[in-house]
MIKOL-651668 format. One record per atom (N, C-alpha, C): residue in three letters; x, y, z. Coordinates in pm, whole numbers, plus 32768, in hexadecimal, padded with zeros to 4 digits. Layout:
<nodes>
ALAXYZ;...
</nodes>
This chain:
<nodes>
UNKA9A86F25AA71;UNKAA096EC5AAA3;UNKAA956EE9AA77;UNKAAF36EAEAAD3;UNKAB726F13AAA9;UNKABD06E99AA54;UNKABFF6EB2A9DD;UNKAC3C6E45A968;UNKACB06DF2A9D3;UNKACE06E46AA48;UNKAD696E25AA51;UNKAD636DD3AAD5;UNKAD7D6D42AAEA;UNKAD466D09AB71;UNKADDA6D64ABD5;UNKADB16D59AC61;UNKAE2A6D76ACA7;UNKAE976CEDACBA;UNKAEFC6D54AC5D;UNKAF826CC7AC4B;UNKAFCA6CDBACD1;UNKAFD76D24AD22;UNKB0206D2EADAB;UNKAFE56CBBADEF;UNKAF516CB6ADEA;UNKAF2D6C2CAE5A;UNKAF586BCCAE1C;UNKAF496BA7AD9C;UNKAF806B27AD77;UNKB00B6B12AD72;UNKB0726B86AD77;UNKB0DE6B5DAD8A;UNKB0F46B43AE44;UNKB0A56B59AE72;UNKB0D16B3DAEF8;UNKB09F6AE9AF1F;UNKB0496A8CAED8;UNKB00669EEAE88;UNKB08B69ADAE95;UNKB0D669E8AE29;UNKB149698EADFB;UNKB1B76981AE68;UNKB1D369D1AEA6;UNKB21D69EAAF22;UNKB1E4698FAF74;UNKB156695BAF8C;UNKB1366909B000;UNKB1556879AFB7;UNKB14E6856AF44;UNKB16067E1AEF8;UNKB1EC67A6AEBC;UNKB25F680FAEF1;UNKB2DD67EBAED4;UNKB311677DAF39;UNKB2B367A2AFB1;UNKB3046722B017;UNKB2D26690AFE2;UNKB2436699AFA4;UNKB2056622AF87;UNKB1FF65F4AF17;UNKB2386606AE78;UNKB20465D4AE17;UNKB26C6560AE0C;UNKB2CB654EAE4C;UNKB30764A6AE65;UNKB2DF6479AE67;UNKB2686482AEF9;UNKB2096416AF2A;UNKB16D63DDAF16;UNKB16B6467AE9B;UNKB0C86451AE87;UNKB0D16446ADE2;UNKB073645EADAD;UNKB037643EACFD;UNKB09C6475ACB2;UNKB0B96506ACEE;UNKB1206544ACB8;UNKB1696506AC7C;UNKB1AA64C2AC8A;UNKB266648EAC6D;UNKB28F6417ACB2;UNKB22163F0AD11;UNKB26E6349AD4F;UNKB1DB62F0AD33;UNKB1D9627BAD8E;UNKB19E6225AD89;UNKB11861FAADC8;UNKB117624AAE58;UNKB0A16216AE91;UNKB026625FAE8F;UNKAFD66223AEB2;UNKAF48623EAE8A;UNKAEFE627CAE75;UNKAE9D62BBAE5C;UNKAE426333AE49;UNKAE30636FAEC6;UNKAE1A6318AF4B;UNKADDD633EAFB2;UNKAE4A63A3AFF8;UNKAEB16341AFAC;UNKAF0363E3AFFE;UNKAF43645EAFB8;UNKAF166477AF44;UNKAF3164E9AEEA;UNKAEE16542AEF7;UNKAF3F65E4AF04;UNKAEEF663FAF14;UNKAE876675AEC3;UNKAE186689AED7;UNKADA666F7AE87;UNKADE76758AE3F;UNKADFF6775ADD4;UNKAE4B67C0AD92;UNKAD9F682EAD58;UNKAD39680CAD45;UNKACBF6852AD1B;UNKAC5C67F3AD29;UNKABFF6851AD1C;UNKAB5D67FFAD0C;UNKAAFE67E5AC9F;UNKAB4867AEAC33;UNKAB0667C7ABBC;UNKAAE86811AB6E;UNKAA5467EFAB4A;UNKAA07683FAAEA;UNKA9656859AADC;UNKA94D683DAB6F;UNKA8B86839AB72;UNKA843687EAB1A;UNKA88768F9AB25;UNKA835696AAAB8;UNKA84F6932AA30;UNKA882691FA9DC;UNKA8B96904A972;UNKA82C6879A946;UNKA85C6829A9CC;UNKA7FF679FA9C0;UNKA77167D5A9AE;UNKA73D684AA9F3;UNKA6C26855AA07;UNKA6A56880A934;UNKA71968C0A912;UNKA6F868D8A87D;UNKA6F6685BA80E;UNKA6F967EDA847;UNKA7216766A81C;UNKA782673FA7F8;UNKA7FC67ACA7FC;UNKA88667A0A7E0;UNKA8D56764A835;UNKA90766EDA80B;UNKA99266A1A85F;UNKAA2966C7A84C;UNKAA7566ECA8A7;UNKAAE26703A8C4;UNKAB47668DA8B9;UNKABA26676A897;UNKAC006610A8E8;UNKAC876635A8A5;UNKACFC65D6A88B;UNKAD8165E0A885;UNKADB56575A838;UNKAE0665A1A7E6;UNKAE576531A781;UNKAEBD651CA7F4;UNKAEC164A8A7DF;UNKAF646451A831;UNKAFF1646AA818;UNKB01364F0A7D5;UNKB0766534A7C4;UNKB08365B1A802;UNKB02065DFA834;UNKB0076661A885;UNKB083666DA904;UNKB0DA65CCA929;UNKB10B65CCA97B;UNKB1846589A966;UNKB1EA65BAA9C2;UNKB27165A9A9CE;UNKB2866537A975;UNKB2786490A9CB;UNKB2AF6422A9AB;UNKB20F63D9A93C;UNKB25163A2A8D2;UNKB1B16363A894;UNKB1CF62DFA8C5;UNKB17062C5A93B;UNKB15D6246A990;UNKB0B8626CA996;UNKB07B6211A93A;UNKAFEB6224A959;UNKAFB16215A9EB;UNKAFC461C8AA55;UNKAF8A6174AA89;UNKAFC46238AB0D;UNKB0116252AB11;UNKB01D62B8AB38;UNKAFF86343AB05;UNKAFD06370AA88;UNKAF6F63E4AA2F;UNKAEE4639FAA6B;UNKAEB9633EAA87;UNKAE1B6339AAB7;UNKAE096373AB19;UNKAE8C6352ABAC;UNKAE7A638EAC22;UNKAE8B6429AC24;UNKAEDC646EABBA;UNKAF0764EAABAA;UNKAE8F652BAB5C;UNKAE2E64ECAB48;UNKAD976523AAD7;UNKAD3D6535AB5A;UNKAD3064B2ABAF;UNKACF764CDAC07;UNKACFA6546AC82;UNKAD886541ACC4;UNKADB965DFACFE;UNKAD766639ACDD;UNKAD646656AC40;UNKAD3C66CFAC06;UNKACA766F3AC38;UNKAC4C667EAC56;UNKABC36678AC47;UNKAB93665EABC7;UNKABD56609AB92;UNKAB956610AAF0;UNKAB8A6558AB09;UNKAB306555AAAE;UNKAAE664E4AA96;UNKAB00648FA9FE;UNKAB5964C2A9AA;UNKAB94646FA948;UNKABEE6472A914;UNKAC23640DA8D8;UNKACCE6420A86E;UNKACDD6403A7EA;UNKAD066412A7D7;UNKAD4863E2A72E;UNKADBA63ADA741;UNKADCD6367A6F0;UNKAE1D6316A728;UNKAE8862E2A654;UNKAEC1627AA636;UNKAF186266A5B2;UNKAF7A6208A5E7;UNKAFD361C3A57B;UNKB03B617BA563;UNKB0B36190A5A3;UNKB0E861F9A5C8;UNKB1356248A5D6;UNKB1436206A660;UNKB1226214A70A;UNKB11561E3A790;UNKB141617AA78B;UNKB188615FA7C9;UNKB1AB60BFA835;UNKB13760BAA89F;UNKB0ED6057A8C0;UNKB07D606CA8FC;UNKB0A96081A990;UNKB1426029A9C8;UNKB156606CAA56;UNKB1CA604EAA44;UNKB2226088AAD0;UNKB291607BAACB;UNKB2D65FF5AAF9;UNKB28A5FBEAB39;UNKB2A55F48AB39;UNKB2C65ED1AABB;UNKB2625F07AA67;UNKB25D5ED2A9FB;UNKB2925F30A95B;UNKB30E5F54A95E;UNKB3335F9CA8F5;UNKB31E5F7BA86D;UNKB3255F0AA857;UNKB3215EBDA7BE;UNKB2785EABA7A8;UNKB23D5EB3A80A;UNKB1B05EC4A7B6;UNKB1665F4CA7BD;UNKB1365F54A738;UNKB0E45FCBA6D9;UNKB0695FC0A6E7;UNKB0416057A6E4;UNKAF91603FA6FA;UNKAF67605AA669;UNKAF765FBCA643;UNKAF285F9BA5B4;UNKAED35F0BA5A3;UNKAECC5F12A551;UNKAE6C5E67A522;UNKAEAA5E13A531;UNKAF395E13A54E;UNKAF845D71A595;UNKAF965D6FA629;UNKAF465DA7A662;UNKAF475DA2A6EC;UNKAED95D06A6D2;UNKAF1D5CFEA758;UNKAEB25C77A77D;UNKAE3B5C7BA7B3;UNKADD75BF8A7C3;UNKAD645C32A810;UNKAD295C69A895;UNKADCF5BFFA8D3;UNKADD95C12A97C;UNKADDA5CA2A98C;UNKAE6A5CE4A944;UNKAE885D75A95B;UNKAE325DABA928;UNKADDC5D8DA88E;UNKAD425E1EA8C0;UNKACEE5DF2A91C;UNKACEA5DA2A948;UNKAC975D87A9D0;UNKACC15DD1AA4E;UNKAD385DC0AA71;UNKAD9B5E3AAAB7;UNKAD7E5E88AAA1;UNKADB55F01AA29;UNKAD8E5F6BAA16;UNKACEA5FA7AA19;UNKAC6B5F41A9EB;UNKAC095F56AA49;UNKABE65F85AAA0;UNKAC115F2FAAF7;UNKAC1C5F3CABAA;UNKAC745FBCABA9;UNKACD35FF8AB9D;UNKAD1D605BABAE;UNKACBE60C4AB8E;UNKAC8260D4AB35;UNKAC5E613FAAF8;UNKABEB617AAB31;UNKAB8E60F8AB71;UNKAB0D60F3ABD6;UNKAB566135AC5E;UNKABBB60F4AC69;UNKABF460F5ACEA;UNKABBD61BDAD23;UNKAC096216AC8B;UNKAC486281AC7C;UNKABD862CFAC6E;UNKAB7C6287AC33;UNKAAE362DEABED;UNKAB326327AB95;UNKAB3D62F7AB33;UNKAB71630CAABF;UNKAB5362B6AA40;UNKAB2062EDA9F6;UNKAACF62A7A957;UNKAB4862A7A8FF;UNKAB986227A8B3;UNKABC9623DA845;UNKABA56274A7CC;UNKAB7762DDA7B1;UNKAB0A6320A74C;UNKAB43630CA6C6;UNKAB966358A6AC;UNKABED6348A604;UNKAC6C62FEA617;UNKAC8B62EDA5AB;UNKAD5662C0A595;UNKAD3E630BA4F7;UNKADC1631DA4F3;UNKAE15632FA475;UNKAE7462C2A432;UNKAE4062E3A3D6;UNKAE3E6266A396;UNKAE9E6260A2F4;UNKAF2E6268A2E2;UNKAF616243A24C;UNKAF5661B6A204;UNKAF096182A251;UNKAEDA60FCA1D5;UNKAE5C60EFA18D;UNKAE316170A153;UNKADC2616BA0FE;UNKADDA6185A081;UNKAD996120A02D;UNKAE18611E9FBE;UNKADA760DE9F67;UNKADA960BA9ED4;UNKAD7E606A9E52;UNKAD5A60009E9C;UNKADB75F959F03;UNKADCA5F489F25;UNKAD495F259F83;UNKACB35ED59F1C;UNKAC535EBA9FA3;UNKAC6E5E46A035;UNKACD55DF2A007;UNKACE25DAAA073;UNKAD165DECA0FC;UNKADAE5E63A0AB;UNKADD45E76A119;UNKAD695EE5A182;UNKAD245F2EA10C;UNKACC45F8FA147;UNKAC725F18A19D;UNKAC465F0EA188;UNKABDE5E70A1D2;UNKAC085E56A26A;UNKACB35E55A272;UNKACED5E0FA30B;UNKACFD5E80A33F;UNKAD095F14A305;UNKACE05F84A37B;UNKAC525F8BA3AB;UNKAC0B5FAAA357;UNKAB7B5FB1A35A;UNKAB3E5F3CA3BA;UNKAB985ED6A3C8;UNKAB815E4EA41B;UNKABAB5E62A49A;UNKAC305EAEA4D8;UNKAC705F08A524;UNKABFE5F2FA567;UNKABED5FE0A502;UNKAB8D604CA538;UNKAB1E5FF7A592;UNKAACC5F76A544;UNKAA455F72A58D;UNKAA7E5F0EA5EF;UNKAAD85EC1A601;UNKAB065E8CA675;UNKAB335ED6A6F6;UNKAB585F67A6DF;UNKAB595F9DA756;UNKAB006008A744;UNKAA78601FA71B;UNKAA2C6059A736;UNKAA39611AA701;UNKAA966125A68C;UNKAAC7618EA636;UNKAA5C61D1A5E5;UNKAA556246A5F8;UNKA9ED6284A585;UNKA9FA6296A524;UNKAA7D6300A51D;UNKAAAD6319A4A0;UNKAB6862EAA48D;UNKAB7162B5A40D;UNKAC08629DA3FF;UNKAC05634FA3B7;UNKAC9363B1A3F8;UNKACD963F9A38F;UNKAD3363E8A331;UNKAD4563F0A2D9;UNKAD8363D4A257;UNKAD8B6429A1D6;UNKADE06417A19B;UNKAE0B646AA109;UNKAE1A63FBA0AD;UNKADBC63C6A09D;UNKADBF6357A048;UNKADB563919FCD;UNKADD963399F37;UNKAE09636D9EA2;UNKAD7A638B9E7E;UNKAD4163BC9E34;UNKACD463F49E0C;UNKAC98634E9DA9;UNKACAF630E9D75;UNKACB962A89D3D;UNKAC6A62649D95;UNKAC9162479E20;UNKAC5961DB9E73;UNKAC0461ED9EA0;UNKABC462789E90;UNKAB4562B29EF3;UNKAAA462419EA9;UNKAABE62259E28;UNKAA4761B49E23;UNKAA39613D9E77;UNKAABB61269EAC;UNKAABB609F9EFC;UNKAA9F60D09F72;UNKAAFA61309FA0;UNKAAD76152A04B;UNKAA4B615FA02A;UNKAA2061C89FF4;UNKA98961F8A000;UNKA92F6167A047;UNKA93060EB9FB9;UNKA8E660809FF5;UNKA90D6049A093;UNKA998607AA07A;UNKA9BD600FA119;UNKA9586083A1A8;UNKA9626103A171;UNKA93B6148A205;UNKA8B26149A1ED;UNKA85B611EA168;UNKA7E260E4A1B0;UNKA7C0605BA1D8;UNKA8176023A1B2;UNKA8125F9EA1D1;UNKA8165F85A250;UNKA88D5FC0A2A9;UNKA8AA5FC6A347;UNKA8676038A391;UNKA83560A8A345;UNKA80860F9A37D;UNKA8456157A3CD;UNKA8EB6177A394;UNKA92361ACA3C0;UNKA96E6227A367;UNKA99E6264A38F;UNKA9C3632EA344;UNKAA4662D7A30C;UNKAA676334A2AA;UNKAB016364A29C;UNKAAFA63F5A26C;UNKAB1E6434A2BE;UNKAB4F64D9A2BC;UNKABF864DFA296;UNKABDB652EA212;UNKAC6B654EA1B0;UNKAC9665C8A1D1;UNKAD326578A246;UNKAD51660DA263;UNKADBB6655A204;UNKADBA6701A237;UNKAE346735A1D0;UNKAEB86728A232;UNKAF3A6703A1D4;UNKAF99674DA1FA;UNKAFC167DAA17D;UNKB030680FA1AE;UNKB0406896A17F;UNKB06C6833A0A5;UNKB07168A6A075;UNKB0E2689BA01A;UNKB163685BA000;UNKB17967D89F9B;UNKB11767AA9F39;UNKB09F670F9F67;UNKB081670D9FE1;UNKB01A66F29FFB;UNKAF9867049F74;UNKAF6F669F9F38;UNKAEF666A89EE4;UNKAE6C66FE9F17;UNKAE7566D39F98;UNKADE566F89FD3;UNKAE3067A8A043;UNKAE8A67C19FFD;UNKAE88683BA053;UNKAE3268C6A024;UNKADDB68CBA003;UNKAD7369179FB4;UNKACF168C39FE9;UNKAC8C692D9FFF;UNKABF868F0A029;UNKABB368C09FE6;UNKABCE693F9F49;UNKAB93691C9EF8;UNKAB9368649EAA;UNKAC0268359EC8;UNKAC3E67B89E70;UNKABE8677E9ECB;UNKABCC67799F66;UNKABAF67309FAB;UNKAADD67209F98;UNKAADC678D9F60;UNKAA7967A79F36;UNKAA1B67509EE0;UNKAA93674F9E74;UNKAA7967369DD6;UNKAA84666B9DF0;UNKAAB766339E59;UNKAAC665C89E56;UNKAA7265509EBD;UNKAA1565CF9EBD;UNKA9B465959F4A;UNKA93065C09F0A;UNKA95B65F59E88;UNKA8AA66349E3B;UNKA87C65929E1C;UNKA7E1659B9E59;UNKA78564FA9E3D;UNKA7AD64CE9E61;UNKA80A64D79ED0;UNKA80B64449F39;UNKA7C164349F97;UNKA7CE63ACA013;UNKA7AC6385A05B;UNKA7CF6427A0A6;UNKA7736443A124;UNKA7876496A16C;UNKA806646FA206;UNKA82463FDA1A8;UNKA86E63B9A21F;UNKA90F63D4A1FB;UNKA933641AA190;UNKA983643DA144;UNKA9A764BDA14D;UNKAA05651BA19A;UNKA9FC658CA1B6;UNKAA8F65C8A1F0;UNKAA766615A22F;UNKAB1F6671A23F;UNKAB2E6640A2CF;UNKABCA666AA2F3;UNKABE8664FA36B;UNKAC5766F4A356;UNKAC2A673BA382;UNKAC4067EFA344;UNKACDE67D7A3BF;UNKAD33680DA3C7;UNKADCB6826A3EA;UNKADC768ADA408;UNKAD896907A449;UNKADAB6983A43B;UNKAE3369C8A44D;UNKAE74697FA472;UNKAF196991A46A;UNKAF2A6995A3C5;UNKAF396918A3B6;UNKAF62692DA31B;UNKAF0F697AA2BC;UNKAE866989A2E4;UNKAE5A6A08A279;UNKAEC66A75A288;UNKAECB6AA6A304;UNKAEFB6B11A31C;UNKAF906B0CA2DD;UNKB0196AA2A2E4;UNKB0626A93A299;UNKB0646AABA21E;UNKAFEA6A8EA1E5;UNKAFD86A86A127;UNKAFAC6B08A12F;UNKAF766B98A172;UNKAF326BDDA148;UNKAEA06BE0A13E;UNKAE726B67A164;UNKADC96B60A16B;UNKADAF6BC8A1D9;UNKAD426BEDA1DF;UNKACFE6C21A256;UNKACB66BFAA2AD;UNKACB86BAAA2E5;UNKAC816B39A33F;UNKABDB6B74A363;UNKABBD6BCFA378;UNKAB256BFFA395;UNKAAD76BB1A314;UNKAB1B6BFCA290;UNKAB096C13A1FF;UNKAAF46B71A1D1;UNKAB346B2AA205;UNKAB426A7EA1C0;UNKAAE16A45A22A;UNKAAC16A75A285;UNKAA606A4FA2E1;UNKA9DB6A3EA29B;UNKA9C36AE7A25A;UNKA9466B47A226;UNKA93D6A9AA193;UNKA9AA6ACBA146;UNKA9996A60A0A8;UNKA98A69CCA0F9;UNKA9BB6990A14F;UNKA9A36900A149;UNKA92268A7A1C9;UNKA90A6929A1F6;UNKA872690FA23E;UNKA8526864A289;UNKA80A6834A242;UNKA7C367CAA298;UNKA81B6752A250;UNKA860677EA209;UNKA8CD6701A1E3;UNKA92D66F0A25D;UNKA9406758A2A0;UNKA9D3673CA31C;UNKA99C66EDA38B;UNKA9D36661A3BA;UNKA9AA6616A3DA;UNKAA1D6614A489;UNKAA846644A465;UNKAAC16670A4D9;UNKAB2D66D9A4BF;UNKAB7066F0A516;UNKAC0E676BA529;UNKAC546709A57A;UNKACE6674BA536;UNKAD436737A585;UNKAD7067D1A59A;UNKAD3D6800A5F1;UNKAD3C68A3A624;UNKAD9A68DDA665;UNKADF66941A61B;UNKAE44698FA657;UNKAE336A2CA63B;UNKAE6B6A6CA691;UNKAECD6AF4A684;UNKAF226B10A67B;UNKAF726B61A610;UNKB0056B5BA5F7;UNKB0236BC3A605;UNKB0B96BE0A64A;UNKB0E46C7CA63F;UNKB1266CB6A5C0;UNKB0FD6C9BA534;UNKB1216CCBA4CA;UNKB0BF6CA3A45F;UNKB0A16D09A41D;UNKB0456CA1A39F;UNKB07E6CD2A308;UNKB0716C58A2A1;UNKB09F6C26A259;UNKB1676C2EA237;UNKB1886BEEA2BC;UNKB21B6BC3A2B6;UNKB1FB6B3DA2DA;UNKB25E6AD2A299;UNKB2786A44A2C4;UNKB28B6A37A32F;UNKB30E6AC2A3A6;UNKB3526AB7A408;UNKB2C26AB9A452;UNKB28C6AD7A488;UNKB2116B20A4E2;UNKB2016A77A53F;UNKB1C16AB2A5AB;UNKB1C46A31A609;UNKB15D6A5BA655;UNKB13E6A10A6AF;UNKB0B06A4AA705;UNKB09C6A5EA788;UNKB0566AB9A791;UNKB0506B0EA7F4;UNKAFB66B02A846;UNKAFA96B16A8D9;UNKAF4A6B05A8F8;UNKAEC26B39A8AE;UNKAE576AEDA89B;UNKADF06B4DA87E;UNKADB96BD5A87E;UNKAD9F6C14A840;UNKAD836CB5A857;UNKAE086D0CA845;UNKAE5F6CE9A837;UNKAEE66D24A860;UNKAF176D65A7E2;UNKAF006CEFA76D;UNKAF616CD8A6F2;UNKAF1F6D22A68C;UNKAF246D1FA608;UNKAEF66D5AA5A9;UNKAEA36D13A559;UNKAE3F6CBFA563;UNKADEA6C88A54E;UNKAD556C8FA54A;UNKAD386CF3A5C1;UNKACA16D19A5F9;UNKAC586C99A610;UNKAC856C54A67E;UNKAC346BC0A69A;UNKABB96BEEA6CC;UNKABA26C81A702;UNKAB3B6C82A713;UNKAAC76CA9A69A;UNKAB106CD3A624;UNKAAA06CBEA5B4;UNKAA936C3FA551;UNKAB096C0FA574;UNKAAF46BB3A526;UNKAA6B6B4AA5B4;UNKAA376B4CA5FC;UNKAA0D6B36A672;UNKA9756B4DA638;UNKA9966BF2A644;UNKA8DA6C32A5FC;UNKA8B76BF4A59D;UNKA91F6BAEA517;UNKA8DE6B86A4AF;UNKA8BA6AF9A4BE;UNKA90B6AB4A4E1;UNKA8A56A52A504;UNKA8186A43A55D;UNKA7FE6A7AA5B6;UNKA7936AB0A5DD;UNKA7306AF6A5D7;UNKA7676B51A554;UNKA71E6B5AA4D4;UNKA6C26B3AA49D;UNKA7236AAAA440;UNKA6DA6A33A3E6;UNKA6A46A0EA448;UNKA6B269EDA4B2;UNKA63A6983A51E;UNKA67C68EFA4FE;UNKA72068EAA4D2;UNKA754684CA4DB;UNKA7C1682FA550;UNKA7A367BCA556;UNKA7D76784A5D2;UNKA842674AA5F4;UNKA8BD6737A5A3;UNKA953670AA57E;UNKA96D66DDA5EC;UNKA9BD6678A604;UNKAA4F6669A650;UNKAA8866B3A678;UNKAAB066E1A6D4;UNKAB396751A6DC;UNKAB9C670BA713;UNKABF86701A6F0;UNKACA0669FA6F8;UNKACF86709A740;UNKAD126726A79F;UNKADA36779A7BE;UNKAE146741A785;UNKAE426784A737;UNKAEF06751A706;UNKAF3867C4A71A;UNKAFA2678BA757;UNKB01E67F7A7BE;UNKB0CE67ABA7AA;UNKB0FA67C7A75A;UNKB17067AAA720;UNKB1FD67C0A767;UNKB1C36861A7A0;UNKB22A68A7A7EE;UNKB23C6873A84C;UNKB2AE684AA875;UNKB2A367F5A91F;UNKB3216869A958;UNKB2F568D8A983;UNKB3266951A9F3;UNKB33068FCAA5F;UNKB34F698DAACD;UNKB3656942AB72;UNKB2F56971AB95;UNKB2986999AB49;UNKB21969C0ABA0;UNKB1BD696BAB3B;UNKB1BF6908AB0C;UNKB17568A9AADA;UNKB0F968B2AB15;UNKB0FE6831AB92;UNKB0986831ABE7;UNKB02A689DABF4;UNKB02C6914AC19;UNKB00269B6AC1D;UNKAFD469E9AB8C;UNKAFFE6999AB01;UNKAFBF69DFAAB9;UNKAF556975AA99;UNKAF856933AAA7;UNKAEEF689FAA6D;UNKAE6B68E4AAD0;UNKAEA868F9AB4D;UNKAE356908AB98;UNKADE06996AB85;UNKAE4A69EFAB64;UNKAE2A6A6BAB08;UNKADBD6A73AA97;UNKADD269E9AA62;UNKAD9969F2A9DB;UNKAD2369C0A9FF;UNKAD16697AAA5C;UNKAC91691DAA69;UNKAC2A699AAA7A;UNKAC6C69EDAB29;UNKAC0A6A48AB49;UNKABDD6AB1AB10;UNKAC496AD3AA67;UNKAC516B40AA59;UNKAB9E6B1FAA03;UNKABAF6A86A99F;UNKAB476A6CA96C;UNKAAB36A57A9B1;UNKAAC06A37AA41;UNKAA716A41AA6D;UNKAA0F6A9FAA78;UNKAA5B6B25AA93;UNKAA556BA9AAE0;UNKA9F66BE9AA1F;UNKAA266BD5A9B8;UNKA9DA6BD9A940;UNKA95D6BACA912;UNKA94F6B2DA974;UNKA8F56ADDA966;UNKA8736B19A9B1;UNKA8916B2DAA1F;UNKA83D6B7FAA5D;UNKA8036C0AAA39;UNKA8496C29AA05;UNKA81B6CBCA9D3;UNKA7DA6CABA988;UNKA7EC6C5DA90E;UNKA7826C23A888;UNKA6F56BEAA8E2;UNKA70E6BC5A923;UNKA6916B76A965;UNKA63E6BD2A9CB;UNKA6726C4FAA13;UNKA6496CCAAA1B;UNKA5FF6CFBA9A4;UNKA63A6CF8A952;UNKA5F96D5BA8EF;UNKA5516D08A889;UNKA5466C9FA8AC;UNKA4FF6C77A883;UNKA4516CB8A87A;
</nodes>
């Protein structure tokens, strides 16, 4: 299989989608039905039990209620989602957090069905010592149907989360950022998840490994059946802060080994697209990235 998808068709993708991302998921307002197919998923990938989807920053404006329709385009079937979003533009002053009301997650519901789209994870900075406040996320998560919260919570609080994510029955995956990030090392992430709940585990950044110098295959190999999801990139530089990301296969990362090793172990993670870079060929690389993972997926599943 050849590493390098053909970027000429997808730029001439982007060329057909310059007249339309006003009017569709892209960049304006109306509906799914009329936004273009930008890819087709991840079927192969699925057949390995691996799910694909997209953090709600992958795109231009953070208007959740518009990243669902722009997840969907892709062919992908879930999001991640955090604090950070105004849930629409209509509605600027409200956040997709635990003071939303019940009407609007009832809304967002329906939206998300609408889209065939699963709210799967959020990210999450309120995990803390604090069991109450941990309590009204965790109250959040199972109100809209969340698997795992991501978080870098203090090492301190992991006795409380621990009880809360068996209590709800829900993950928290500790992701890294680079340096001085606590958890930017696998090993730490390691050492702080030894005898826990299995519900207690990584949410791996392969961007920021690659920032810190990790080796993203290598932190794959040490943290095994603890990684509970990715927020998965390729970067065109490794271990500089500057480095930014680049379609799949492209960058200096080897997504396709870091790919083999999980397939490897035989575990089944999350995979999160996170895409920071917002180029003029945006559109074209998301869709890049989807097929490029696809096109990996298949081959592993060949080789079986």
């Amino acid at each position: 299989m050849r590493d390098m998808i053909d970027r000429r068709r997808f730029l001439r993708t982007t060329g057909v989608l310059t007249t339309g991302i006003g009017l569709t998921g892209l960049g304006g307002s109306r509906p799914l039905a009329a936004a273009v197919k930008l890819a087709n998923g991840a079927p192969h990938a699925e057949k390995l039990g691996w799910r694909l989807g997209a953090l709600f920053n992958c795109f231009r404006r953070p208007i959740f209620y518009e990243a669902i329709d722009k997840v969907a385009s892709l062919g992908l079937r879930y999001i991640e989602g955090g604090s950070r979003p105004t849930l629409s533009k209509e509605r600027p002053d409200v956040h997709l957090d635990q003071s939303m009301s019940q009407q609007l997650r009832k809304e967002l519901k329906g939206r998300l069905a609408d889209a065939g789209v699963k709210f799967v994870s959020y990210y999450s900075n309120k995990l803390s010592s604090n069991e109450e406040e941990c309590r009204k996320e965790f109250e959040f998560a199972k109100d809209m149907g969340i698997e795992t919260l991501v978080s870098e919570p203090p090492p301190e609080a992991l006795d409380i989360i621990e009880g809360l994510c068996d209590e709800y029955r829900i993950n928290v995956a500790i992701h890294n950022h680079a340096p001085p990030s606590h958890y930017w090392n696998p090993e730490t992430v390691l050492k702080v998840c030894k005898g826990r709940s299995k519900r207690i585990g990584a949410c791996g950044d392969t961007g920021h490994w690659m920032r810190s110098t990790v080796n993203p295959v290598e932190a794959i190999e040490k943290l095994g059946s603890r990684i509970i999801s990715f927020h998965f990139k390729d970067m065109n530089k490794y271990g500089r802060l500057d480095a930014h990301e680049v379609p799949w296969g492209t960058g200096k990362g080897n997504i396709k080994g870091m790919m083999e090793e999980v397939h490897r172990q035989g575990i089944k993670p999350l995979f999160i697209m996170e895409y920071h870079y917002h180029g003029p060929n945006l559109p074209a690389e998301l869709a890049q990235c989807v097929e490029y993972f696809d096109k990996v997926a298949a081959d592993l599943l060949a080789k079986r």
